[in-house]
FINUKE-555776 format. One record per residue: residue number from 1; y, z, x of N, C-alpha, C in turn. Coordinates in steps of 0.001 Angstrom, whole numbers, plus 500000, padded with zeros to 6 digits. Layout:
// FINUKE-555776
    n     n.y     n.z     n.x    ca.y    ca.z    ca.x     c.y     c.z     c.x
  NUM       Y       Z       X       Y       Z       X       Y       Z       X
...
//
This chain:
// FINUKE-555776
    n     n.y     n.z     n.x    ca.y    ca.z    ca.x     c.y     c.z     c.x
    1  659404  214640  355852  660728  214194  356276  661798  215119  355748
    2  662736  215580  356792  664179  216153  356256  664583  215492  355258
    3  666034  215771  354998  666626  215539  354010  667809  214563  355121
    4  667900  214842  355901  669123  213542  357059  668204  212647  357877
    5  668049  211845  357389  666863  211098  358641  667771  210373  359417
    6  667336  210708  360787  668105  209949  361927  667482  209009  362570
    7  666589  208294  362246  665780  207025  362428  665340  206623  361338
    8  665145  205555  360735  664955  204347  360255  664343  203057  360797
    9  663354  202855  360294  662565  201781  360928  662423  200335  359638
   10  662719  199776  359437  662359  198868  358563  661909  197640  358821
   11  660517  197525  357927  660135  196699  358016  660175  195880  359299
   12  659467  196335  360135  659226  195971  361558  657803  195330  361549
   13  658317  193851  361717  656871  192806  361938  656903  192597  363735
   14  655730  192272  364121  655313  191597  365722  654648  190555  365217
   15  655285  189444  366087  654084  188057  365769  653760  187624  367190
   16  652949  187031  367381  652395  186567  368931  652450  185107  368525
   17  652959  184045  369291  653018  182767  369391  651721  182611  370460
   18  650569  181782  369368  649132  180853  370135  649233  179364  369880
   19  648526  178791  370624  648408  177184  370406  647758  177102  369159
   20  647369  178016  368283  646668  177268  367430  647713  178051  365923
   21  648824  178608  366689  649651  178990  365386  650259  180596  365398
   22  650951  180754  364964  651658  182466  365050  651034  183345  364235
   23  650398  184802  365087  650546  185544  364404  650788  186944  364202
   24  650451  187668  363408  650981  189004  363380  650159  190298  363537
   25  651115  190611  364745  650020  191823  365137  650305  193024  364965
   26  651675  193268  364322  652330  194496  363838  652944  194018  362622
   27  652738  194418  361106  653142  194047  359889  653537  194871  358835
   28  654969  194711  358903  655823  195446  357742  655644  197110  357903
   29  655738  197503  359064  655522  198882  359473  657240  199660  359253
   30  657337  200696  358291  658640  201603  357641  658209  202872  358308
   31  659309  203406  359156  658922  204416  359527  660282  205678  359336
   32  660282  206738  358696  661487  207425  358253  661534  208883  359214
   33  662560  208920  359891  661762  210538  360656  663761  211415  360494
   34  663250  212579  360194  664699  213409  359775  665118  214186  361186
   35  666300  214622  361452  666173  215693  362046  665329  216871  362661
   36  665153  217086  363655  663877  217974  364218  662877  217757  363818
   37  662488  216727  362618  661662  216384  362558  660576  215981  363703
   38  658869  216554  363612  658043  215626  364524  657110  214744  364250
   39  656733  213734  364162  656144  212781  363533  655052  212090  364461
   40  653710  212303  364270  653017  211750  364488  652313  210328  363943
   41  652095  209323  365267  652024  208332  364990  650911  207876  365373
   42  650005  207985  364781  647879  208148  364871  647575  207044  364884
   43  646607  206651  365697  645411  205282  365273  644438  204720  366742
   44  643621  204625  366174  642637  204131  367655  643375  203277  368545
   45  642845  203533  369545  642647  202149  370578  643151  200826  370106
   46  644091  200197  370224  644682  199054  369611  644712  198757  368349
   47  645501  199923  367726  645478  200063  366379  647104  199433  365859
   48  647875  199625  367190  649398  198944  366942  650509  200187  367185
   49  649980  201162  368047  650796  202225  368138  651845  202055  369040
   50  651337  201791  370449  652403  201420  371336  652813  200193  370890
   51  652466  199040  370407  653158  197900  370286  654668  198081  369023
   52  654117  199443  368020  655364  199572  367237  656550  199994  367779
   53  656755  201361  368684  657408  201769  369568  658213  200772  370308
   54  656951  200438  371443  657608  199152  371916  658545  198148  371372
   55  658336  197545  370137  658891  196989  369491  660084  197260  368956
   56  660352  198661  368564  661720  198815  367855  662851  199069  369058
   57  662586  199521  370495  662745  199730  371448  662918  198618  372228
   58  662917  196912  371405  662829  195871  372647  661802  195920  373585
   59  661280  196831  374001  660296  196541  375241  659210  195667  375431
   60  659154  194734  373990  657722  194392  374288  657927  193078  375248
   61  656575  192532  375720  656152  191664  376873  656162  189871  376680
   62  656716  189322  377368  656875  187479  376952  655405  186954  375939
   63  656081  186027  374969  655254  185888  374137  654931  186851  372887
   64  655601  187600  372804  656298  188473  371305  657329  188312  370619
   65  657461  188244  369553  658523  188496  368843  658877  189309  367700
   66  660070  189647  367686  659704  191295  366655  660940  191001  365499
   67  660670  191595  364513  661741  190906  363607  662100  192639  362965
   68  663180  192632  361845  662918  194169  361010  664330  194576  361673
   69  665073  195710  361313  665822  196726  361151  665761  198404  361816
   70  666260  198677  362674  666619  200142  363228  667888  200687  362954
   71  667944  202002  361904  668765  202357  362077  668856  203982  362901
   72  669349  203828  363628  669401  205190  364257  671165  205714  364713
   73  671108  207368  363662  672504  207973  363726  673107  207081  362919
   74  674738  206594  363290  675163  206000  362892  675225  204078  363047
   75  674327  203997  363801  673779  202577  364021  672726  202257  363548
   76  673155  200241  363931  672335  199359  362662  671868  198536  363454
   77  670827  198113  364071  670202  197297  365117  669708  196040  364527
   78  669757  194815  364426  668672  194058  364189  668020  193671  365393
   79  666467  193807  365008  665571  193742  365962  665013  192275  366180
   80  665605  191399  365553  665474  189803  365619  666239  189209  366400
   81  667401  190584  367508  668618  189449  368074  667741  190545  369602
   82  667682  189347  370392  667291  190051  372017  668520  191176  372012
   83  667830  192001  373174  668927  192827  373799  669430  193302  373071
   84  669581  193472  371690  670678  194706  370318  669889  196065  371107
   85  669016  196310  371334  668357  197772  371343  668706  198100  372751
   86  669370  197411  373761  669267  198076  375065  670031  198772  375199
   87  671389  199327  374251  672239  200157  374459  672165  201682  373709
   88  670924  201226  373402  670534  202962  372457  669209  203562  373562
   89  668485  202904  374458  667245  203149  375353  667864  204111  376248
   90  667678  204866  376307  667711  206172  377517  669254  206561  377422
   91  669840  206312  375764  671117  207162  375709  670336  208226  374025
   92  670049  206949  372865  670183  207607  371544  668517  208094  371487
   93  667779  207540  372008  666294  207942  372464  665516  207924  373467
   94  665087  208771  374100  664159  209077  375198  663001  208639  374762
   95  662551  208115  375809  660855  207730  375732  660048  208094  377157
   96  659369  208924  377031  658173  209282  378031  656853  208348  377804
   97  656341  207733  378835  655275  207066  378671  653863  207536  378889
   98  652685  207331  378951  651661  207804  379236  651397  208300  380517
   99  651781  207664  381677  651303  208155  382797  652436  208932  383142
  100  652335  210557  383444  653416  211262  384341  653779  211155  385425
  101  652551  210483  386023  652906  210424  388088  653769  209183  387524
  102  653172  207854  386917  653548  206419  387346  654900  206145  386763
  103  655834  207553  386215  657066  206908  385700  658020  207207  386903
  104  657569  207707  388086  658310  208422  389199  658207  207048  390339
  105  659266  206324  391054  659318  205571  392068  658731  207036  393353
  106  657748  207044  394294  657309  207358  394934  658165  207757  396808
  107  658821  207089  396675  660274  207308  397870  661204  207923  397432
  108  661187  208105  396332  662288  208621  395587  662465  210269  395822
  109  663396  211264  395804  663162  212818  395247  663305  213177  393928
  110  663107  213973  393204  662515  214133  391847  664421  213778  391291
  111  665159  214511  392152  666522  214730  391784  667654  213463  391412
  112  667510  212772  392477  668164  211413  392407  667389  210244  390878
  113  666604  210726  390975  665744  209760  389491  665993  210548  388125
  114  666453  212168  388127  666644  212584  387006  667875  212330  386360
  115  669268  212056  387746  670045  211766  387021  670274  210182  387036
  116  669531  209005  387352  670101  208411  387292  670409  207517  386089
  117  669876  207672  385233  670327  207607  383542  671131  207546  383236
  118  671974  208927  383072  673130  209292  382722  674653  208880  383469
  119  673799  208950  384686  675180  207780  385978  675176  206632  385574
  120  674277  206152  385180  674446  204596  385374  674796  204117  383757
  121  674487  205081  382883  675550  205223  381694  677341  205538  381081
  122  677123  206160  382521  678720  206777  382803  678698  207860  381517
  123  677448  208470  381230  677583  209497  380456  678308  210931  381125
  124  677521  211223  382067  677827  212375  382981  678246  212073  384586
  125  679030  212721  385232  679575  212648  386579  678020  213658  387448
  126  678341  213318  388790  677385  213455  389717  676901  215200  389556
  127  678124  216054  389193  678091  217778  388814  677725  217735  387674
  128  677848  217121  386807  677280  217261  385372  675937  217267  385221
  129  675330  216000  386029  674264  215595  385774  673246  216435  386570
  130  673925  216992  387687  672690  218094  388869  672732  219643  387534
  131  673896  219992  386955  673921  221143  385757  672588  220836  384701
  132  673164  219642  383999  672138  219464  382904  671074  219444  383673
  133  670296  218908  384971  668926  218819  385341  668541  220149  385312
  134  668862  220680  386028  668900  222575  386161  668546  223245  384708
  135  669337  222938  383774  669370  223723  382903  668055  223411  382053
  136  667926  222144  381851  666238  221431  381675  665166  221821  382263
  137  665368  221690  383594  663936  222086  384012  663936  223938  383895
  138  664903  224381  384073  664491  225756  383473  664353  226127  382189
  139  664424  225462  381216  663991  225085  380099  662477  224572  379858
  140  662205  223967  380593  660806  223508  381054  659621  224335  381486
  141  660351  225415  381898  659554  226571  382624  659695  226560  384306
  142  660376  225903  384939  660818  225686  386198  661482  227281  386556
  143  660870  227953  387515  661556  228967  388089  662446  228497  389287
  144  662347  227677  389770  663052  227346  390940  663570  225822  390900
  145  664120  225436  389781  664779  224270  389309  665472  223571  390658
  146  666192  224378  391446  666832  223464  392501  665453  222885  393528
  147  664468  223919  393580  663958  223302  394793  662881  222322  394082
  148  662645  221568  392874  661968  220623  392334  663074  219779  392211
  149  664087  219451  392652  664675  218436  392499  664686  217923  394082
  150  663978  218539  394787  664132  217889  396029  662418  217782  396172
  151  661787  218047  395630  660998  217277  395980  660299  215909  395869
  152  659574  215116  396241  658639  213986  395983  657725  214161  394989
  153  657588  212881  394553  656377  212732  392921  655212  213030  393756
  154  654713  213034  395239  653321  212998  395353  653286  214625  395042
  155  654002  215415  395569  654154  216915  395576  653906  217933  393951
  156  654420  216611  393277  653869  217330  391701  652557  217210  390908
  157  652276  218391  390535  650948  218181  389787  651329  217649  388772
  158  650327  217199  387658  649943  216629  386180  650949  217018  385597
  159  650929  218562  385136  651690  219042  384443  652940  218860  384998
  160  653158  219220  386090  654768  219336  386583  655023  217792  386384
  161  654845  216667  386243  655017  215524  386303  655235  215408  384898
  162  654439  215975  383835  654639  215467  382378  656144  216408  382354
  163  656386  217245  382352  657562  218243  382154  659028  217660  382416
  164  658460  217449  384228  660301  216499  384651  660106  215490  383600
  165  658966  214745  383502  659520  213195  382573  659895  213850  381456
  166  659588  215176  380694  660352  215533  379193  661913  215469  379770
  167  662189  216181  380871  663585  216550  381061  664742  215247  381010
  168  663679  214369  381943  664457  213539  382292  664614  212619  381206
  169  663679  212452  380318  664099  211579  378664  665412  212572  378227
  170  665441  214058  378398  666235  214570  377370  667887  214057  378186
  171  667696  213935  379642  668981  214261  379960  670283  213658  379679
  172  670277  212660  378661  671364  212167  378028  671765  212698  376523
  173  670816  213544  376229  671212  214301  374993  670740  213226  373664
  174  669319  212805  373565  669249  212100  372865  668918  212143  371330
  175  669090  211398  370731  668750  212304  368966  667133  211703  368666
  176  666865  210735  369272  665361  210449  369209  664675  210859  370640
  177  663397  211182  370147  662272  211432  371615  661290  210817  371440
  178  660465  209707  372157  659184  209175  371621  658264  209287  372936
  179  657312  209854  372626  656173  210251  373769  655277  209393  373008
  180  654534  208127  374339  653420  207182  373921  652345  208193  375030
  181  651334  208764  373965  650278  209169  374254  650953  210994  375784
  182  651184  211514  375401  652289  211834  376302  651330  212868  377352
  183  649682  213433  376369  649022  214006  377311  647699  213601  377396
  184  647289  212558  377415  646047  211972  377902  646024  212214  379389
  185  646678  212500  380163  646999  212715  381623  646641  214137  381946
  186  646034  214756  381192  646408  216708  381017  644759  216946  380388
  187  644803  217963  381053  643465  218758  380562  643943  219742  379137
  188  642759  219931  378936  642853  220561  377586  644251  221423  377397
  189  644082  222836  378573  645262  223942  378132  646285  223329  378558
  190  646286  222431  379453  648072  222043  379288  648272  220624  378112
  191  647663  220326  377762  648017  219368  376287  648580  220501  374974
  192  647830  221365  374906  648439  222221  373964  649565  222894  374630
  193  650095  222877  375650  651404  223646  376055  652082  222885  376137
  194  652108  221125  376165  652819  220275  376394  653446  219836  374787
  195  652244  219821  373723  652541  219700  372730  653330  220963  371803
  196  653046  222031  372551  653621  223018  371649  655149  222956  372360
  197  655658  222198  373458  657106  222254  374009  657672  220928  373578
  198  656980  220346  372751  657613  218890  371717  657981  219591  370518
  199  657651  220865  370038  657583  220868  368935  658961  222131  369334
  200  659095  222664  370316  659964  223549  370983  661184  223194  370652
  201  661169  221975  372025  662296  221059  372048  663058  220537  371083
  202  662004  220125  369650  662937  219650  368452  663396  220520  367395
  203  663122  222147  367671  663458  222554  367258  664712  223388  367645
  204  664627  223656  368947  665987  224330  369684  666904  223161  370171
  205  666826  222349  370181  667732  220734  370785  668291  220208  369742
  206  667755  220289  368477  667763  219651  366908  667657  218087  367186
  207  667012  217465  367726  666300  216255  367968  665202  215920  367308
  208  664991  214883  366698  663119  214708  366527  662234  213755  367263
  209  661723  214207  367164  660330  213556  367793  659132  212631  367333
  210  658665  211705  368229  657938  210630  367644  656606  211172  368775
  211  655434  211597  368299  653729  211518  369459  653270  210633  369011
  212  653051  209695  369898  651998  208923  370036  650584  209307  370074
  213  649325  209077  369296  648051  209474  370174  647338  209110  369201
  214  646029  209100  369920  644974  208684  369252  644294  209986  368538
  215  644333  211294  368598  643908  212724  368318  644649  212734  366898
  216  644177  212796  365936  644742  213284  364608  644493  214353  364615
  217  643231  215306  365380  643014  216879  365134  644289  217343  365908
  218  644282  217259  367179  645359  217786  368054  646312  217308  367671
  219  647483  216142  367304  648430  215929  367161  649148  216487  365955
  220  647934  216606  364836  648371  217265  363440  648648  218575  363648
  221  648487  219637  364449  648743  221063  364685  650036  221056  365152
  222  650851  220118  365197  652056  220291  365976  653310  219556  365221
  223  652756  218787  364288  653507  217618  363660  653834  218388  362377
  224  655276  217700  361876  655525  218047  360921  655107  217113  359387
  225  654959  215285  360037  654493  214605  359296  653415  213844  360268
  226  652860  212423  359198  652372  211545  360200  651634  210235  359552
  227  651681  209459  360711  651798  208187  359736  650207  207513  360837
  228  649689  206960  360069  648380  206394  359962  648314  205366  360587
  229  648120  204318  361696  648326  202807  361935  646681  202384  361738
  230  646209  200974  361116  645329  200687  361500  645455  198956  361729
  231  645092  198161  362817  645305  196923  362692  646896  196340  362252
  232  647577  197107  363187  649025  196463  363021  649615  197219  361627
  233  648994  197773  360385  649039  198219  359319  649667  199691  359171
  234  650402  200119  358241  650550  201873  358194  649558  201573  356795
  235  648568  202539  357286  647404  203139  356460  647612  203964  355341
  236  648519  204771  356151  648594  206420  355340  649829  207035  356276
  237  650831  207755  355403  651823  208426  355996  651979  209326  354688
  238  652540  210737  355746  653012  211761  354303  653049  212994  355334
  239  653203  214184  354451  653363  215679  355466  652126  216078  355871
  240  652174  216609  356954  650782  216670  357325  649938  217757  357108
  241  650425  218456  356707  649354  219433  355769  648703  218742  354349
  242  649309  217931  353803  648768  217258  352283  647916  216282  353475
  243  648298  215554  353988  647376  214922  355108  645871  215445  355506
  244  645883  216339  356291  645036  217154  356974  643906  217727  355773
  245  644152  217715  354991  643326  218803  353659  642968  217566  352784
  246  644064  217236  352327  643429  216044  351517  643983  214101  351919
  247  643373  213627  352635  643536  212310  353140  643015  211470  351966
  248  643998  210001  352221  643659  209105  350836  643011  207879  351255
  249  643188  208233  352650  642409  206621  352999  641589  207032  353670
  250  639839  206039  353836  639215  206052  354662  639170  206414  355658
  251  640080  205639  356543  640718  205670  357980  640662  207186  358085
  252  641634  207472  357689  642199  208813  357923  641127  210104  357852
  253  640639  209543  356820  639170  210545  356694  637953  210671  357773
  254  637893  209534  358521  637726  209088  359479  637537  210011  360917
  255  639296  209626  360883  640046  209608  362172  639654  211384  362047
  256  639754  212067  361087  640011  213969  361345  638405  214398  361940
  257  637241  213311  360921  636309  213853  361041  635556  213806  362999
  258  636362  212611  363528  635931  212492  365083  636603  213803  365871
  259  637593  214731  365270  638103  215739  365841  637387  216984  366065
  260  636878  217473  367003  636234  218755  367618  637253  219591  366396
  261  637005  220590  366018  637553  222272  365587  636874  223135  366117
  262  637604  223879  366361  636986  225980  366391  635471  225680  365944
  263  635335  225265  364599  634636  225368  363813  633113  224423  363935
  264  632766  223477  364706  632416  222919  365134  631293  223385  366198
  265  629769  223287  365854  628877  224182  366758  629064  223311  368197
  266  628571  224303  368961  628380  223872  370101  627138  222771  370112
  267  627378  222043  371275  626932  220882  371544  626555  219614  370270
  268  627077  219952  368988  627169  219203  368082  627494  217547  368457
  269  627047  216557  367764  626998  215115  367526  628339  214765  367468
  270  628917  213803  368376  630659  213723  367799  630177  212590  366968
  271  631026  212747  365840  630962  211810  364958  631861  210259  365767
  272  631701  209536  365008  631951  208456  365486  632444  207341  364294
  273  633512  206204  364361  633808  205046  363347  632805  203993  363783
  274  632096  203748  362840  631214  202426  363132  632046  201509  363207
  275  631329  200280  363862  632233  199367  364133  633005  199166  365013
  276  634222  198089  364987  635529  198111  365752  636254  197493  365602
  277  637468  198083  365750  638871  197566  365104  638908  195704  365398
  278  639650  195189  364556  639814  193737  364262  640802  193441  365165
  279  640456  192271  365950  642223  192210  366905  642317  191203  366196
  280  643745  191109  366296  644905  190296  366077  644451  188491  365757
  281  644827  188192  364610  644186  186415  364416  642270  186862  363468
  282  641853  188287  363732  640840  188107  363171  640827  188911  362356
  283  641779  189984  361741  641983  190722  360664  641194  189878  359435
  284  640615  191084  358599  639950  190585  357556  640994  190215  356493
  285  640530  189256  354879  641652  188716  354818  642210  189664  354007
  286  641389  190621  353085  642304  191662  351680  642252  193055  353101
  287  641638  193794  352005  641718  195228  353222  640965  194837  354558
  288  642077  195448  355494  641873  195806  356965  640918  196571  357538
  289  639980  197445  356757  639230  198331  356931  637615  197899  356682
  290  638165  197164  355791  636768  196862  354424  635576  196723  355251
  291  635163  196476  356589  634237  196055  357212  633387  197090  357649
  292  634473  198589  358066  633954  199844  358717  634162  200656  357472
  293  634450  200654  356348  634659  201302  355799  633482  201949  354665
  294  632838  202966  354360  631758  203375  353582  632060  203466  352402
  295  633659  203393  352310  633520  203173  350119  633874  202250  349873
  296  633698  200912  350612  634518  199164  350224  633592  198867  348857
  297  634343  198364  348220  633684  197903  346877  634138  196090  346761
  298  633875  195382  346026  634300  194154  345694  635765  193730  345624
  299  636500  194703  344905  638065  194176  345226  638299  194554  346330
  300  637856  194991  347337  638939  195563  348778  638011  194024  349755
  301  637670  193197  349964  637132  191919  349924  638037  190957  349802
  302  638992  191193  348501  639409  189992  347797  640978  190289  347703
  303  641415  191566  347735  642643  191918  347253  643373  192608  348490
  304  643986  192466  348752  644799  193467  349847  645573  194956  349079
  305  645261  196072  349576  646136  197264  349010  647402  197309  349538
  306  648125  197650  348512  649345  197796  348725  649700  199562  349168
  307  650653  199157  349914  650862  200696  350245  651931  201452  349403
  308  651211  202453  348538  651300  202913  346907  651809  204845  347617
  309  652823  205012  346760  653449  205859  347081  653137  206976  345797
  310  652646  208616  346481  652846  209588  345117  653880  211202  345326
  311  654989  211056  344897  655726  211741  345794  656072  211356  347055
  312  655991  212444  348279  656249  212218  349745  655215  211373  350416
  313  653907  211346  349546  652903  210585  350157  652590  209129  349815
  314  652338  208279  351162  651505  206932  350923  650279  206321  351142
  315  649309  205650  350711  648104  205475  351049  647919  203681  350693
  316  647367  203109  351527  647419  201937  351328  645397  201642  350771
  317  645242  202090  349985  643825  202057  349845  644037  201936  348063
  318  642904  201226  347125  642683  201011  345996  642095  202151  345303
  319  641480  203244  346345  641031  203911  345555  641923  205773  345685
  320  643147  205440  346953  643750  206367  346939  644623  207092  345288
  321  644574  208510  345314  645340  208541  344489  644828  209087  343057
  322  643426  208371  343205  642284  208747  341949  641782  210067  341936
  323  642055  210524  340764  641786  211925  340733  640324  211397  340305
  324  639447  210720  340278  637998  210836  340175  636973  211180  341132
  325  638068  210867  342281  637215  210982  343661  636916  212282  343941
//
């Protein structure tokens, strides 16, 4: 993390209302991200990644409720009052979602949907907003910026589809960017060109950035920090080089070892997490892990870890931290 952080997340709980009682499926999740900062936000398959996002963002679906604190720039959100967050969504942060074709209305031309953000913000006038598109998508790598604004979403490939949706998050000039999962849609060489123009963007825009994904190998090559989710939980957060080399939690140790490298023979065994994640109401009752985990001992059973801070780094594990290991 910089030294100016322009997001603030505090203590952001999700509870789900059931007939047999409320509960929590996102818990006490702090998330700090600075200036140009990029921050990766890791964890399997319903680990609580999109539901955090979602959450600080208002978006989530009937039958949620989200409680906790956003501060972003010079604003103070509480996330316990409906509707506080709808006036910072597609002005103070952009969000690109997973699918590139499915964020495009299909009748639409690429042009009329890029600006309509910023119109219907009364940020920019009808010339403003055709300038800034232009100047984005040639930013994007667009050689012919005017004639992609007239075209149709069926007309764009993968890539050209992930790109306009970067533009079109940026085109209100936002100080946050959050991409949920942003290239699962993309073959290999354009995920690394997509990710290396997140890391572009926050550095020539001075914006930061939030990736979503399940890839701790790929997402860590691009990130400046990154924070761990497991079971609604932050696991592990810190810079991601102390990350990447030396991890304090299981999880995390985990999560790098399922990652292909260079280094990695051909046709090799992908490693794999035994087990599978706990949903929501069946979380174990001390550690969250303790079930898949290969160094659980008797207190991680009985005790819940607290998430224990050394320097810039946190690890929510009993045995993080031990120089014996």
């Amino acid at each position: 993390m910089t030294e100016s952080p322009v997001l603030r997340v505090h203590r952001l709980n999700v509870t789900a209302q059931r007939p047999s009682g409320s509960i929590k499926v996102v818990e006490d999740v702090d998330l700090v991200l600075g200036q140009t900062e990029v921050m990766g936000l890791v964890g399997e398959t319903g680990a609580g990644k999109t539901l955090t996002i979602r959450a600080f963002l208002q978006l989530l679906p009937p039958g949620l409720q989200v409680s906790g604190r956003l501060d972003i720039g010079d604003k103070t959100i509480d996330l316990g009052q409906p509707g506080a967050a709808g006036h910072i969504r597609g002005r103070d942060i952009g969000l690109i979602l997973q699918d590139p074709v499915g964020m495009f209305d299909p009748l639409i031309r690429v042009g009329p949907q890029l600006f309509e953000g910023v119109l219907r913000h009364d940020l920019l006038n009808n010339e403003e907003a055709r300038r800034r598109a232009i100047d984005l998508l040639t930013s994007m790598g667009f050689t012919d910026p005017e004639a992609v604004l007239h075209l149709y979403p069926h007309q764009l490939s993968g890539g050209m589809s992930q790109r306009i949706g970067i533009a079109m998050a940026l085109m209100p000039n936002p100080l946050v960017l959050v991409a949920d999962e942003p290239t699962s849609a993309l073959d290999a060489h354009l995920r690394l060109e997509v990710l290396e123009l997140f890391k572009q963007i926050a550095r020539e825009q001075g914006l930061a950035v939030v990736l979503v994904s399940h890839d701790l190998g790929l997402v860590g090559r691009f990130c400046d920090s990154i924070t761990v989710i497991y079971a609604g939980r932050v696991v592990e957060q810190g810079h991601t080089g102390r990350l990447r080399s030396h991890p304090e939690h299981p999880y995390t140790t985990a999560l790098l070892a399922c990652s292909p490298t260079l280094d990695t023979p051909p046709r090799a065994p992908v490693a794999v997490i035994p087990g599978t994640p706990p949903t929501p109401g069946a979380w174990p009752p001390a550690c969250v892990f303790e079930p898949r985990c290969p160094l659980a001992f008797d207190r991680c059973r009985v005790e819940r870890p607290a998430l224990r801070a050394d320097g810039g780094h946190a690890a929510a594990c009993h045995l993080a931290f031990d120089e014996r290991l």
